[in-house]
N, C-alpha and C positions, 0 to 999 in steps of 0.2 A: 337565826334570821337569814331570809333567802339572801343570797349575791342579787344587785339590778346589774345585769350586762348590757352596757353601753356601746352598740354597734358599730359607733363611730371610732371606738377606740381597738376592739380586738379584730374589726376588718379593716385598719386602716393598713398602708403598705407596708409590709412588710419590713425591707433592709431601710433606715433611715439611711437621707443623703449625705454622701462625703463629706468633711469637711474641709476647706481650702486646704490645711495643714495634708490631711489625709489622703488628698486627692496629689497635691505635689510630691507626696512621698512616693503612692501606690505609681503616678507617673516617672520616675527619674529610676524605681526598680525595671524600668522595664529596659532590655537589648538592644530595639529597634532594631530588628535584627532584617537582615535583606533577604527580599523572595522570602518573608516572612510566613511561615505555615500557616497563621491564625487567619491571615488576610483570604488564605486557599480557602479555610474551611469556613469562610463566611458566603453564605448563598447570594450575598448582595456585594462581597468582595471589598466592603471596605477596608479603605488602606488604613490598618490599625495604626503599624508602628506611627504613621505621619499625624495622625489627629492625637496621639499619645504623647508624641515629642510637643505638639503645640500647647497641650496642657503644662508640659514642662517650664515650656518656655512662658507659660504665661498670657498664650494667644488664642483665649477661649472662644474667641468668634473665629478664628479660621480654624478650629479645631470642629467647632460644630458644623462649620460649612465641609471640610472635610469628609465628616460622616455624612451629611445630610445630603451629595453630590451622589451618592455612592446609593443612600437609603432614606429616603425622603419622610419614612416613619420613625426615623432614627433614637426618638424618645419613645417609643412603644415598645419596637425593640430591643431596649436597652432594659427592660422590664420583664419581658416576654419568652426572648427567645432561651433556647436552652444550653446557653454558651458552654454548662460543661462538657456538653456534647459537640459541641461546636469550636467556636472559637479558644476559647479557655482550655479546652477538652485538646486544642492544638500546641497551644503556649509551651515554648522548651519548656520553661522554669516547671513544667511537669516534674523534672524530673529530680528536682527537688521537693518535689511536695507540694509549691504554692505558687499555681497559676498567678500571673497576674492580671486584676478586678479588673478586665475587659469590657464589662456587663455596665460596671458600676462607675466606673469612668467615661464609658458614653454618657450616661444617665446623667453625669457632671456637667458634661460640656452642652449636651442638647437642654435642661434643666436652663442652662445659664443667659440664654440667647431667648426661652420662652418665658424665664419668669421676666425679663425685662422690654418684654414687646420687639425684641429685634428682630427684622426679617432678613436673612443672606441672601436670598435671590427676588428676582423683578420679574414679571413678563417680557416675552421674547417681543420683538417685532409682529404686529399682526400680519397673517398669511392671509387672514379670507376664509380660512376651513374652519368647520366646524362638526365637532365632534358626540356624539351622546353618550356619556356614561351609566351605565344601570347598574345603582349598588356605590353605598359608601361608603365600603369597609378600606382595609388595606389596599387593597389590589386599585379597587375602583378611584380610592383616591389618590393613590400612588401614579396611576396611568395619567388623570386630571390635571397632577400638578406637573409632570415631565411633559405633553404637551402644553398647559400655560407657558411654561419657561421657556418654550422652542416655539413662541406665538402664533396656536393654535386658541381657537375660542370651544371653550368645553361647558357642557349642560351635565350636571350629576344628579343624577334622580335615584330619589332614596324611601323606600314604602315606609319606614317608621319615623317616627315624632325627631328623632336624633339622627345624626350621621354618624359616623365611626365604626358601624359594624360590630363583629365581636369585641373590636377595643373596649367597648362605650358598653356597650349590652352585656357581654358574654365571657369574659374576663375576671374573674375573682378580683375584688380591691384590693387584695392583699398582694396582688402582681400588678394592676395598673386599675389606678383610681380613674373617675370616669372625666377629671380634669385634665386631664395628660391626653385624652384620645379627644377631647376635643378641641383642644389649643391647636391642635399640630390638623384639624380640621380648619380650625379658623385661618393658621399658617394659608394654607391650599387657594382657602377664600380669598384672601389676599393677593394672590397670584393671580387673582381677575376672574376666578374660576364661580360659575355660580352653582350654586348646590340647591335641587327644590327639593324640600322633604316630604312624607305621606303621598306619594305618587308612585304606584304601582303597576308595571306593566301587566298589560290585563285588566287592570279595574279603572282605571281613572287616568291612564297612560296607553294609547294605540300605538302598535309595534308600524301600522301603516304612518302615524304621526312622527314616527321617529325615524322611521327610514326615510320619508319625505323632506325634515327638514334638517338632516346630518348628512354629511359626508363619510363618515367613518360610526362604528358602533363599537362600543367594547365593554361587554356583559361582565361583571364581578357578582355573582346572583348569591355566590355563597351555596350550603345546603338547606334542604330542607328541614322540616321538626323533627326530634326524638322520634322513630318508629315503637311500634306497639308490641309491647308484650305480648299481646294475642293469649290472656291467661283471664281465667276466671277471676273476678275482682277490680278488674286495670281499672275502672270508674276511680278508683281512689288513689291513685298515684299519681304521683307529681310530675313535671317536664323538668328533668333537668338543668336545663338550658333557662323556661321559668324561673327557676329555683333561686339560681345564681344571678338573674337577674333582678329580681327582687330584693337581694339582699346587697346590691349597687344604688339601686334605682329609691328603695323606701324600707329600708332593712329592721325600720321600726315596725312593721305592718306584717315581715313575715315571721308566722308562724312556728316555731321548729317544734319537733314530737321530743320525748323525753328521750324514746326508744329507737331509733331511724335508722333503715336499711339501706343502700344506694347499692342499684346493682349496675355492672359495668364497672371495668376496670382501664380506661383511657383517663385522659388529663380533666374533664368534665365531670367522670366519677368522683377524680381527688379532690378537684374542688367544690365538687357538692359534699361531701362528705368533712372537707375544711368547716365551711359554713353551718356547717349541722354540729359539728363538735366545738365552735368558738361560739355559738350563737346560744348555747347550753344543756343541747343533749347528752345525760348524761352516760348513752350508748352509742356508737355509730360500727355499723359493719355494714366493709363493702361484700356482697356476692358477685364471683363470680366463674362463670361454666368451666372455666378451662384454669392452669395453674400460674402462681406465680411468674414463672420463663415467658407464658405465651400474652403477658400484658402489653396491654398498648403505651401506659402512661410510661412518662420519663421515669429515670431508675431514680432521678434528686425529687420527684413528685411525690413517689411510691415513698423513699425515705422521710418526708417529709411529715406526708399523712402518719406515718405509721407512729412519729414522735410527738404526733398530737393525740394518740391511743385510738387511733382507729383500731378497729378490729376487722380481718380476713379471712371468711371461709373460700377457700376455693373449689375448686370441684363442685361447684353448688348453682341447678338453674331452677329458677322459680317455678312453680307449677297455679299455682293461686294466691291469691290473694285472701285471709282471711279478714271479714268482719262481725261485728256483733254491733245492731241500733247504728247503723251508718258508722261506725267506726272503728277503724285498724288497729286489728288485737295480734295479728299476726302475720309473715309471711313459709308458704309452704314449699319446701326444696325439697328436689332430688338429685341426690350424688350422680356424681359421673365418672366415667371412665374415658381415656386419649385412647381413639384410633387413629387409623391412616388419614395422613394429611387433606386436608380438603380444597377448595378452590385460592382460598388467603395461602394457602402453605404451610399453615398450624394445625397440628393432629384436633381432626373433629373431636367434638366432644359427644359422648352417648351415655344415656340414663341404667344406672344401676338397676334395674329390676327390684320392687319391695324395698327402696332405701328412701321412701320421703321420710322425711321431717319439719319442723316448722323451729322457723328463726321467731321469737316473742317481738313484737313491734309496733309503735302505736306512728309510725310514716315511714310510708317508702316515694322513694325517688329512682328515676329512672334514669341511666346517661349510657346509652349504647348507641350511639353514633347518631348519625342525622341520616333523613333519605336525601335521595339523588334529587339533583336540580333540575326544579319541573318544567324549566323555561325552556329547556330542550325539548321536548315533546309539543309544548305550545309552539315554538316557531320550527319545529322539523329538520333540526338539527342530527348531523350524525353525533353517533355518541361509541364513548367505549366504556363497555361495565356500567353502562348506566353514564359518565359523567360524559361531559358535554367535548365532543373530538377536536384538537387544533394540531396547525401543521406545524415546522418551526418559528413563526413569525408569528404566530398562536392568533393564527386565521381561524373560523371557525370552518365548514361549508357551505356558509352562505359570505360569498366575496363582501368585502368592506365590514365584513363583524369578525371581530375578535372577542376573545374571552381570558379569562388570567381569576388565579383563586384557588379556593375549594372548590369549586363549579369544573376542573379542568384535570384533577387530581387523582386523577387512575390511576396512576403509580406511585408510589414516596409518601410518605406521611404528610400533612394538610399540617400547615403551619404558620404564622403573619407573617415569617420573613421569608420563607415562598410565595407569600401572598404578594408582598411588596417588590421583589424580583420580578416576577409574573408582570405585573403592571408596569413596570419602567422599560421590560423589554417589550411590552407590546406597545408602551407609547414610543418605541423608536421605529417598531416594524409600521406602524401609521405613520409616523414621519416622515420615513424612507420613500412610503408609498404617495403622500403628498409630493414629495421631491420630485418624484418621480413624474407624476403628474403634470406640476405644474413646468419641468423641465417640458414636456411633451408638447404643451401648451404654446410654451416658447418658439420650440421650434418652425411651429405651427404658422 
């Protein structure tokens, strides 16, 4: 008798939540230790040991206000980012073997403050400015709500049905269900902040409408769709980023093949290829050009996948797509071989002469990164590598627009809690420059 796989149960999160007991122990193991490393290596700098000591202590609302001063996505976060590279990855007790659940103790405290409707912070005093944000992901709503707090009036305009961005959309459930990224949007809302959603710049949103009725601008655009294989067949491939989203959004509706290929090897391949092997196919291999060493995904992602029975060709770039009567019977590769370094700094990859083969498959999925953010070319923006250019204050080149994101991300890997950095410093450098202003004003 077949298994029914019940979507809700093998995508649901992943690590279940602490238990008080759990939580007060995993807290009282910790040093607190000063000029604490884990704090250095958090890109939004929160002060671990203090929101760690307040769980101790028992003071789960200034533990969460804590984090949430620091990192206003602080339950996304606590889901998301990749603390053992990070924060945890810093933790003396390394050297013992067992970090302490840094990850999983924000998750506690922020968890505590949203499942019972508490809000830590108000709106600031109103100033009179006003702001437009484009894009409701991390960045965009992270920028929203540190001007609310410093009273500023802010407009979020968001092109899809939801706000939250990858939270909400692009996220595996099994890292953050699509409840979590939107609490912590309603948090924002509360802060005075208003959010209009299916408004697009360019279609239904004028970039003259919005410089005319804001004071300051700051674009969170995110990237664009999965680029194209440019291969015979591509009619039949999936969007990665689709993929995953469907299996958030109505995971009873999608589809999986028995046989599924995902090529790309970043954190979107693992989780396309998660969702393809929980969902019941009973094959999944990721391809990809280049080897193991030159992957993008985290090293806990690549582990992770691999103890769900993924399967790994490397060396391996697609050449076609086969089909037979509209459907995928196969995908067609050719080996490759590492030469000299290319523009990323990882030995290109080049096609073995006479080595195709074909991987047996009834779906392939696609997850090789996103193009560059097209809103730079629409408002005539400089750019570098394609992403959209800022200075330190992450001005754009057109004065009063800032940007923060993936949209800004030419160097360093593209991450939420970059995202959410991004955003809090560029609602200070508008702050500053309000200050600034209205000091001038004064003078005046």
């Amino acid at each position: 008798m077949q298994q029914v796989i019940k979507p809700e149960e093998v995508l649901k999160e992943y690590h279940p939540p602490l238990t008080d007991h759990e939580a007060l122990v995993e807290a009282h193991r910790c040093l607190y230790c000063y000029d604490a490393p884990c704090t250095h290596a958090c890109p939004t700098h929160i002060d671990i040991p203090k929101f760690i000591k307040k769980i101790a202590s028992g003071n789960l609302v200034g533990s969460a206000r804590t984090i949430l001063e620091a990192n206003l996505m602080g339950a996304t976060c606590a889901r998301v980012c990749p603390v053992e590279e990070l924060c945890e990855g810093a933790c003396v007790l390394n050297a013992e073997g067992k970090p302490i659940m840094i990850g999983r103790l924000q998750r506690y405290a922020t968890d505590y403050v949203y499942g019972r409707g508490m809000d830590v912070f108000s709106p600031g005093p109103p100033t009179g400015k006003r702001v437009a944000v484009i894009g409701a992901g991390p960045a965009g709503l992270t920028c929203a709500g540190e001007l609310a707090k410093l009273g500023h009036s802010v407009t979020v305009f968001e092109k899809r049905e939801l706000p939250g961005g990858l939270s909400t959309y692009g996220i595996i459930a099994l890292r953050e269900p699509v409840e979590v990224a939107l609490a912590e949007v309603e948090m924002v809302r509360r802060l005075g902040v208003e959010i209009r959603t299916q408004m697009e710049l360019g279609r239904n949103l004028s970039w003259e409408e919005v410089r005319a009725g804001f004071d300051a601008v700051f674009l969170s655009v995110g990237l664009g769709t999965v680029p194209a294989l440019e291969i015979p067949g591509e009619e039949h491939v999936l969007d990665g980023l689709e993929f995953i989203e469907a299996s958030k959004m109505n995971p009873h509706s999608l589809k999986v093949g028995r046989e599924v290929v995902v090529v790309g090897a970043g954190n979107t391949a693992m989780d396309c290829a998660t969702i393809a092997k929980r969902l019941g196919a009973e094959r999944v291999t990721v391809v990809y050009r280049r080897t193991e060493r030159e992957m993008t995904a985290y090293d806990f992602e690549y582990r992770f996948v691999k103890n769900e029975g993924v399967e790994f060709r490397f060396l391996a770039q697609p050449v076609e797509v086969l089909s037979e009567n509209g459907q995928v019977v196969g995908l067609k590769c050719v080996r490759m071989s590492l030469g000299a370094p290319d523009a990323s700094g990882r030995p290109a990859p080049e096609p073995v002469p006479g080595s195709e083969f074909v991987i047996p498959c009834d779906q392939v999925v696609k997850a090789i990164g996103q193009e560059k953010p097209w809103v730079a070319q629409m408002l005539g923006l400089e750019t570098e590598k394609g992403f959209i250019k800022v200075n330190q204050d992450y001005e754009t080149s057109l004065p009063g627009v800032y940007a923060g994101g993936d949209c800004i991300r030419a160097r360093g890997s593209a991450s939420t809690v970059m995202a959410v950095q991004d955003g809090k410093l560029a609602a200070f450098a508008i702050h500053r420059r309000f200050a600034q202003s209205l000091g001038a004003a004064a003078d005046d």
